[in-house]
Structure formats: structure tokens, C-alpha cells
MARMISE-383599 format. One record per residue (C-alpha): x, y, z. Coordinates in Angstrom, 3 decimals. Layout:
<site><east>X</east><north>Y</north><up>Z</up></site>
...
REM end
This chain:
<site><east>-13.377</east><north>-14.661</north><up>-19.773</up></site>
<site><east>-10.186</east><north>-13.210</north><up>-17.906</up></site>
<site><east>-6.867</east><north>-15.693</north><up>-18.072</up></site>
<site><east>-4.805</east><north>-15.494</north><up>-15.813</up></site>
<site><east>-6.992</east><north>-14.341</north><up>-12.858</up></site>
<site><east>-5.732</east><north>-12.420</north><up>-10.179</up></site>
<site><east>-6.024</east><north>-13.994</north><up>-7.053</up></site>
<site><east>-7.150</east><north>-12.136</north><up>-3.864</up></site>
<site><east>-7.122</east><north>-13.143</north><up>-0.541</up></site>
<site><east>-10.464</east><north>-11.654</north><up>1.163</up></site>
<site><east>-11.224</east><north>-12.226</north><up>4.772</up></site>
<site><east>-14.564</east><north>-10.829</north><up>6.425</up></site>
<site><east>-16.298</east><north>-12.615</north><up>9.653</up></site>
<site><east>-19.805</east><north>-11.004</north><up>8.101</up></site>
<site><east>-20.761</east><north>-13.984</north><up>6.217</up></site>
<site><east>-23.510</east><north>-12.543</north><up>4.221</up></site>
<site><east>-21.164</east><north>-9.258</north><up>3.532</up></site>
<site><east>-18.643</east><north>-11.941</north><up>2.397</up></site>
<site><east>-20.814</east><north>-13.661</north><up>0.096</up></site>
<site><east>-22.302</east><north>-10.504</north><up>-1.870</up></site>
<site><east>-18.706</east><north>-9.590</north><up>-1.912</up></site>
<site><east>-17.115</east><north>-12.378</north><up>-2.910</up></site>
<site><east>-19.744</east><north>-13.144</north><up>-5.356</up></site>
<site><east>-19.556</east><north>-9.693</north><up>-7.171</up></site>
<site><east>-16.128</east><north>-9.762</north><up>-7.291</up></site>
<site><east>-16.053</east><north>-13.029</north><up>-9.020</up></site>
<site><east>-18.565</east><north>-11.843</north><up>-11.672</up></site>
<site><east>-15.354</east><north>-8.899</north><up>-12.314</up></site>
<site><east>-13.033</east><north>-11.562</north><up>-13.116</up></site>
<site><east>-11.118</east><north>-12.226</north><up>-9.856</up></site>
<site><east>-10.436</east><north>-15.656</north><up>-8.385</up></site>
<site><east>-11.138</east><north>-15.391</north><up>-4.530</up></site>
<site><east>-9.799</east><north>-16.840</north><up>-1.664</up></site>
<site><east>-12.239</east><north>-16.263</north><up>1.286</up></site>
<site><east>-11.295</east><north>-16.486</north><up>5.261</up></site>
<site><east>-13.740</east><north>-15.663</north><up>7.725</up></site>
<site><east>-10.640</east><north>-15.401</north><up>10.523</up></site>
<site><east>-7.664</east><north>-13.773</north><up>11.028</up></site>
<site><east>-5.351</east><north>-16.787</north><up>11.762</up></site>
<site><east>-7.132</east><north>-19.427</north><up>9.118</up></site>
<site><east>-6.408</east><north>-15.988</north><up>6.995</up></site>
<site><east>-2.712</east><north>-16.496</north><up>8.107</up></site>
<site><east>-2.521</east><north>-19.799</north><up>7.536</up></site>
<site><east>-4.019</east><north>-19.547</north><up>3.697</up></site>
<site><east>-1.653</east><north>-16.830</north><up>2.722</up></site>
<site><east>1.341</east><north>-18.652</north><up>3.857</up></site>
<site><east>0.271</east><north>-21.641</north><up>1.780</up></site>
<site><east>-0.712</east><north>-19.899</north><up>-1.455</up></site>
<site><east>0.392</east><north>-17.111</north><up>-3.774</up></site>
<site><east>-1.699</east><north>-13.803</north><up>-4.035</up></site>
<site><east>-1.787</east><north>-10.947</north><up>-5.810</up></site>
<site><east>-3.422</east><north>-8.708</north><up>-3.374</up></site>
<site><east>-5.318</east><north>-9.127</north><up>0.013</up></site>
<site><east>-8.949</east><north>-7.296</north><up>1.253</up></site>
<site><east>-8.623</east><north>-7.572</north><up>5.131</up></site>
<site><east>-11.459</east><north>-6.856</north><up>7.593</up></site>
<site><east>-10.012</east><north>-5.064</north><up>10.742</up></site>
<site><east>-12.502</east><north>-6.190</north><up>13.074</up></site>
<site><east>-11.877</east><north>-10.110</north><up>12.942</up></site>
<site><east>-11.932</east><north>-12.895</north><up>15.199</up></site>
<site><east>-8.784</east><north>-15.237</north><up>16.602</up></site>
<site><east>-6.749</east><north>-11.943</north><up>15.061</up></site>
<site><east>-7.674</east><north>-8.783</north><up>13.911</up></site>
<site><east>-6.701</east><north>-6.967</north><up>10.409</up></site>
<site><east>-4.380</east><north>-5.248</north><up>11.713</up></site>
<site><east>-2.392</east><north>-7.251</north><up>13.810</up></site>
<site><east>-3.010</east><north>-10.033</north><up>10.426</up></site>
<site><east>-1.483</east><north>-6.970</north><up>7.896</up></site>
<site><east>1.606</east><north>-6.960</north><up>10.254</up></site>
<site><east>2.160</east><north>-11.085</north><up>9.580</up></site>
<site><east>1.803</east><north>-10.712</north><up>6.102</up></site>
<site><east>4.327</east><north>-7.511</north><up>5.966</up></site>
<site><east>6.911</east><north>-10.294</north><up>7.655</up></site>
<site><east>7.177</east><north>-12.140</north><up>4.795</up></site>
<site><east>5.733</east><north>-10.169</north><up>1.870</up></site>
<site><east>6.355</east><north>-6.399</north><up>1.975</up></site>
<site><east>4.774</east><north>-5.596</north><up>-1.214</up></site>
<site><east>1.298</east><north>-7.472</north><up>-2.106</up></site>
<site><east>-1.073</east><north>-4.913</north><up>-1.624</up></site>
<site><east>-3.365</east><north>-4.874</north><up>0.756</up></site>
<site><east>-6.712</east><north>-3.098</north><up>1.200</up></site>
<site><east>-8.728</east><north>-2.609</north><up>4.598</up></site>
<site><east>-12.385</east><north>-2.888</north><up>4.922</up></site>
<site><east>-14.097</east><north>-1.698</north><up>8.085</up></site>
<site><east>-16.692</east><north>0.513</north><up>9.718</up></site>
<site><east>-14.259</east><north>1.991</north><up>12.052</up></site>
<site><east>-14.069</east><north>5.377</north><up>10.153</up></site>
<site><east>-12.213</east><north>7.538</north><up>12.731</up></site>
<site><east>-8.674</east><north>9.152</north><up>12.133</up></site>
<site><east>-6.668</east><north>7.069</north><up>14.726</up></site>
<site><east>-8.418</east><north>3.734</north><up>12.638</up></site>
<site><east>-7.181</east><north>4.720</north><up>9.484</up></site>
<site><east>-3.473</east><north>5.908</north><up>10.249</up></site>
<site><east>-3.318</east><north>2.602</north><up>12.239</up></site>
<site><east>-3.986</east><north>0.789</north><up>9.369</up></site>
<site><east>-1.286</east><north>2.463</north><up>7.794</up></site>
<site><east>1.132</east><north>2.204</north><up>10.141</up></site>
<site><east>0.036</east><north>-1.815</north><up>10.565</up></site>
<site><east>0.881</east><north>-2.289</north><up>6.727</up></site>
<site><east>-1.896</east><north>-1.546</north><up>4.553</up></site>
<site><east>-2.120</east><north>0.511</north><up>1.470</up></site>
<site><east>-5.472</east><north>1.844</north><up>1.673</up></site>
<site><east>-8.495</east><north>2.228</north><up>3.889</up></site>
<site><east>-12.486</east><north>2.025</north><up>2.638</up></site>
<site><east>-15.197</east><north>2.603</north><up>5.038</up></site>
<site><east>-18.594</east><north>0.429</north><up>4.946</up></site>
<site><east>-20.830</east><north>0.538</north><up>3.503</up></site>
<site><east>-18.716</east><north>0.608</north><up>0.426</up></site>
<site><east>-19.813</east><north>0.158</north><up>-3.074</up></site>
<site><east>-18.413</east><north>-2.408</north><up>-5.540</up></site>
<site><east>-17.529</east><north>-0.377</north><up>-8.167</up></site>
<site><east>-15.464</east><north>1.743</north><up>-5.504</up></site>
<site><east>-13.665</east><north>-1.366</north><up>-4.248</up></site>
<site><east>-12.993</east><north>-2.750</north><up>-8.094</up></site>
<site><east>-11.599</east><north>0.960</north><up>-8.422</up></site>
<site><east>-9.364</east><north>0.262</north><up>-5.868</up></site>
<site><east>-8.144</east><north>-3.495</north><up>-6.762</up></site>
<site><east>-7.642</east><north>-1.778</north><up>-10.195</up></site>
<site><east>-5.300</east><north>0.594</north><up>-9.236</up></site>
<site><east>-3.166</east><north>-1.642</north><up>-7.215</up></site>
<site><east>-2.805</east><north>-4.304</north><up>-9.847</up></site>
<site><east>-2.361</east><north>-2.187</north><up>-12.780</up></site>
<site><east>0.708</east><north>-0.243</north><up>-10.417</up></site>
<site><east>1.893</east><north>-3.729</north><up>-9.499</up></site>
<site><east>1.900</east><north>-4.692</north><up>-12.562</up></site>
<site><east>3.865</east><north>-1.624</north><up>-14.359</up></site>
<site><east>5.999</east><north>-1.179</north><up>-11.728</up></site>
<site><east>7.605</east><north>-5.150</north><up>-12.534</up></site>
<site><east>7.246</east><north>-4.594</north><up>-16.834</up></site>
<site><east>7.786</east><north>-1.086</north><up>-17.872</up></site>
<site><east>10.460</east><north>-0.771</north><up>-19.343</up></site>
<site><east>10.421</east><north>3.094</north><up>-19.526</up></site>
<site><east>10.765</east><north>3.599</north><up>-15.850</up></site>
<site><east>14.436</east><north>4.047</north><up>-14.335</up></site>
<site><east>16.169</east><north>0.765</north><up>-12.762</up></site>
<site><east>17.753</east><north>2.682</north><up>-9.879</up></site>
<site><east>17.327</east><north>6.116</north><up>-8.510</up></site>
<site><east>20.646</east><north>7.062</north><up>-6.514</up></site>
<site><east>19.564</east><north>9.138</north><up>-3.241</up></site>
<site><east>22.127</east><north>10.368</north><up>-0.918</up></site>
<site><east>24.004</east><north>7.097</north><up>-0.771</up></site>
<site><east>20.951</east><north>4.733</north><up>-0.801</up></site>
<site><east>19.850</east><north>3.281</north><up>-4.480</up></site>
<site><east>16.296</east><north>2.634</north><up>-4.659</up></site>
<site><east>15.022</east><north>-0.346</north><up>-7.531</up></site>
<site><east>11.655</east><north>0.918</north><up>-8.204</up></site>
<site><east>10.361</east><north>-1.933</north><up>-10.420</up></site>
<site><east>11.728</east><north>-4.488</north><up>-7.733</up></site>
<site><east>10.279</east><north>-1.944</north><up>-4.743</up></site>
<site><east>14.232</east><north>-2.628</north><up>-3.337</up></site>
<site><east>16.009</east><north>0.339</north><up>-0.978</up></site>
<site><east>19.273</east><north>-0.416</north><up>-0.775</up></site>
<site><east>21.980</east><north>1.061</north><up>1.808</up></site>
<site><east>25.059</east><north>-0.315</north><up>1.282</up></site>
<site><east>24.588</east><north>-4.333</north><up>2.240</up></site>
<site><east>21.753</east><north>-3.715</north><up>3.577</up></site>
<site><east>18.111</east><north>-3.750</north><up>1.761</up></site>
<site><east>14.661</east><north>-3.149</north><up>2.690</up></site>
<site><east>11.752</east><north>-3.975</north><up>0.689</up></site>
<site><east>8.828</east><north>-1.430</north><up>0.296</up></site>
<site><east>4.680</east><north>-1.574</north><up>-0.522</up></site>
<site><east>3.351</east><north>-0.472</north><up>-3.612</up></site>
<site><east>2.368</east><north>2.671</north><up>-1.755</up></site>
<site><east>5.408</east><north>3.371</north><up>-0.336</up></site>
<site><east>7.342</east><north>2.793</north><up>-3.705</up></site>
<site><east>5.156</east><north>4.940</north><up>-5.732</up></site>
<site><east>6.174</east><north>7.747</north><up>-2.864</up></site>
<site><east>9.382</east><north>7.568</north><up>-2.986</up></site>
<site><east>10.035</east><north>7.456</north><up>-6.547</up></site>
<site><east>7.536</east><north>10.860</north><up>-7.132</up></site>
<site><east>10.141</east><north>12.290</north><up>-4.455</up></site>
<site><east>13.267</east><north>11.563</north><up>-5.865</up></site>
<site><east>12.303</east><north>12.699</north><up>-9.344</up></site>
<site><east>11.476</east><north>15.779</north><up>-7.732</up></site>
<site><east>14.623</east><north>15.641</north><up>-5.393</up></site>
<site><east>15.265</east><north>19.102</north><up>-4.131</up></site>
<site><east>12.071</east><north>20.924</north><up>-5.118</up></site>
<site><east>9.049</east><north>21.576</north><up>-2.944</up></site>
<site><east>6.302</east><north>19.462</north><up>-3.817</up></site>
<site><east>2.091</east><north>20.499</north><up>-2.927</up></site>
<site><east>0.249</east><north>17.956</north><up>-0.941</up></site>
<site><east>-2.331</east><north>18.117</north><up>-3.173</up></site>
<site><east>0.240</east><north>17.679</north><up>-6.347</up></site>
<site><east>1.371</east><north>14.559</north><up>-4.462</up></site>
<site><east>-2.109</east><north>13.072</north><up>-3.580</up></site>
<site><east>-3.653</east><north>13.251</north><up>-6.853</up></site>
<site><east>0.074</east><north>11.891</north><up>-8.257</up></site>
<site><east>0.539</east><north>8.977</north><up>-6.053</up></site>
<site><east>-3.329</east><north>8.493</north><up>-4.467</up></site>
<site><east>-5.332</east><north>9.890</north><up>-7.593</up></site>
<site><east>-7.256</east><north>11.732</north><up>-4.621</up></site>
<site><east>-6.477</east><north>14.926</north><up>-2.439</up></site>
<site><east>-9.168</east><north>14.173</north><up>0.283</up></site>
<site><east>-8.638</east><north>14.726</north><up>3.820</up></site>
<site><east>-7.993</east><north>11.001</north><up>4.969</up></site>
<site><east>-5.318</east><north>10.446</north><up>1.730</up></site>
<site><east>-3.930</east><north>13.764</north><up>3.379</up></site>
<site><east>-3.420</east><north>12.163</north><up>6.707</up></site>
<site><east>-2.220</east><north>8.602</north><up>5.181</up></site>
<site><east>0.428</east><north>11.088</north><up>3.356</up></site>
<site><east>2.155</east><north>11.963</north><up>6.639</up></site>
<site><east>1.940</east><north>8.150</north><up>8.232</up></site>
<site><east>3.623</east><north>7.265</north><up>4.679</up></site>
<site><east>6.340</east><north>10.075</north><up>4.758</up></site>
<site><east>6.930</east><north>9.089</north><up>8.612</up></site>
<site><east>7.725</east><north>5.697</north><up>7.692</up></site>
<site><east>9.922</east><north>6.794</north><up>4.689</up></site>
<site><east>11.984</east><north>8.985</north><up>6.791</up></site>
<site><east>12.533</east><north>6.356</north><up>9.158</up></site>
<site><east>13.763</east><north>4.125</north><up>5.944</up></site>
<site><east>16.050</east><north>6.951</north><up>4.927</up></site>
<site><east>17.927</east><north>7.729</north><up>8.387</up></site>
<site><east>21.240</east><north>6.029</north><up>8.009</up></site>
<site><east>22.252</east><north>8.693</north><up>5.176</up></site>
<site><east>22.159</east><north>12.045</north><up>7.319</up></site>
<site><east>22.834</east><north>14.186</north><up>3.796</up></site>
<site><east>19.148</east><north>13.105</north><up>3.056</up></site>
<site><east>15.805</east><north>14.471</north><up>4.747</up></site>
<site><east>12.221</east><north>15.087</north><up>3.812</up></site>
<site><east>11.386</east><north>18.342</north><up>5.262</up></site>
<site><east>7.892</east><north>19.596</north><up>5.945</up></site>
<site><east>7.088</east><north>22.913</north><up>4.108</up></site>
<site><east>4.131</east><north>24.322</north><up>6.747</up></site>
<site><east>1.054</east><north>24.412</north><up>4.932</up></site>
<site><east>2.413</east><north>23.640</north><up>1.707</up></site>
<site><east>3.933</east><north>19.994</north><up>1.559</up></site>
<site><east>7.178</east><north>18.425</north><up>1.562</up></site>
<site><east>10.411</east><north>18.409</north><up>-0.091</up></site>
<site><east>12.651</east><north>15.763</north><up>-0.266</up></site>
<site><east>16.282</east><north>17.603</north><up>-0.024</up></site>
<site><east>20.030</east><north>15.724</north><up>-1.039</up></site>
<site><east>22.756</east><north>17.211</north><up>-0.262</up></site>
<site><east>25.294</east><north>15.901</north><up>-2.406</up></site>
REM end
């Protein structure tokens, strides 16, 4: 039996989806906290400690999106996965944009969701104890803490996801060389599919924003090749 188990805040409004869920994932070892709403979601994950969250996006009293963007107000880094049947583009890069770090369609499979949880906790979880990885990473005048997910700019900080950590730190060890999407998809998303593709650009968007104060760094779009992150020191 696991010690320590990590605890996952799940919220569905399908109760017997929820249950099979819930249930499975408790047979893997997780200890899960189950919402059926988005504000009793709220409510729980302002209460409690988690170590990552599976959000619905069609939910009553407040959607998964609109509950991701709560969440990002006081935690910016727990991970958080969307489940829905809204498959189109515009669904997925607004779950992006609203917070999350990933997007699975249903019907999904167990073992594709454990997949999933895996990869976020184990990245979570090096990214605070490995003691191999860099502190700091100077860009331009900023100084990004990977292991604390910190971007700093002179007094003032801003705190990034999993995802967007895991980005930025592939880009600045690659600082001034052009970098494939596909290289950076199977690096930071261990997949090059089409949707990962067009989470890529939502993610770079919101990391240029991040980066705008310091004018001697850009990420520049390579056409139909990738991106480069350039400092011009």
C-alpha cells in the first residue's frame, strides 16, 4: 500500500462517471477528493491541500474553466487536468488559456488518465528535489527558480504551472538556438500531436506576455519550423 498518498481534487457532475472514476483511481493508490460542483469544488480546495486537481469543464453553479481561473488566484502551480467531451480547438486552447495543464477528451481510458497524473506528479515532484537541476537561470534581466517555478523581474515575481516551468526552462537552456516543435513537444509534452501543437502556441503566448518588461528578450516564431528564444545580452 502507497504512504503518503497523493491527494487529488476531482470534480465531475456525472455521478456514475465519477464513481467508476473515483473508484479506479483509488484502487491506483490516490486519495480522492470528489465535488460534483464547481463552487462546493471551490470551497474544498480552499480548505484543503492538494497535489493536483481533475476538473470537468461542463459543471454546474461554475464551470471548469471559470473554477481553473479561482484556483490559479491562489495556487499557480498544482496541476490541473481537464476532462470533457468538448473536443473542438477553441475548447482546448481555452482551457489553456483558463489555467490548465492538459486537456483529455471522453471517453477516456484509465490507464490514459493515470498516464497523465503520473507525469505531473513525478515533474512536480523533481522539479522541488533534484538536486542536479540549476537554481536560477539568468534571462535577459529576469532570473527564473525552476525548482520553486519563481520568475523574477527585479522586485517583482510571478509564479508559473508545471507546464509553463518545464517550457521555459527547455528554452533557456537552448537560449539563442532554434528549437523544432516537434523537439519541444516530445521534450516538454512527451507527445507531438496536433492538439499538444496548438497548446504549444497558447503556452508560448502566455510566456511572452511573462517576459515583456525585458525588451532584450523575445521568443520568435521560426515559420514552419518552431521557435527560438533569443537574448541579447
Amino acid at each position: 500500500m502507497k504512504q503518503n498518498k497523493p491527494k487529488i481534487l476531482y470534480v465531475e457532475d456525472d455521478l456514475y462517471l465519477s464513481y467508476v472514476t473515483k473508484d479506479n483511481l483509488e484502487l491506483k493508490g490516490y486519495d480522492i477528493t470528489f465535488c460534483k460542483d464547481g463552487k462546493e469544488a471551490l470551497k474544498t480546495f480552499n480548505k484543503n491541500n492538494f497535489d493536483l486537481c481533475i476538473l470537468d469543464v461542463m459543471l454546474p453553479k461554475m464551470d471548469g474553466f471559470s473554477l481553473a481561473r479561482e484556483i490559479r488566484k491562489t495556487n499557480e502551480h498544482i496541476p490541473i487536468i481537464f476532462l470533457s467531451a468538448k473536443s473542438m480547438k477553441e475548447d482546448r486552447i481555452e482551457g489553456f488559456v483558463s489555467g490548465g495543464d492538459d486537456y483529455i477528451t471522453k471517453p477516456f481510458s484509465i490507464e490514459e488518465l493515470v498516464f497523465k497524473i503520473e507525469v505531473f506528479l513525478k515533474r512536480s515532484k523533481v522539479t522541488h528535489n533534484d538536486k542536479k537541476t540549476p537554481k536560477d537561470y539568468k534571462i535577459g534581466k529576469y532570473i527564473f527558480d525552476y525548482k520553486n517555478m519563481l520568475l523574477s523581474f527585479e522586485d517583482d515575481s510571478k509564479r508559473l504551472t508545471i507546464r509553463e516551468a518545464d517550457l521555459l526552462r527547455y528554452l533557456a537552456l537552448n537560449s539563442n538556438k532554434i528549437l523544432k516543435k516537434e523537439e519541444i513537444l516530445r521534450e516538454v509534452w512527451e507527445s507531438d500531436s496536433y492538439f499538444n501543437s496548438r497548446s504549444l502556441d497558447v503556452f508560448i503566448s502566455k510566456l511572452r506576455k511573462y517576459l515583456k518588461k525585458d525588451p532584450t528578450v523575445q521568443i520568435n516564431n521560426i515559420h514552419g519550423i518552431g521557435f527560438i528564444l533569443v537574448i541579447d545580452n
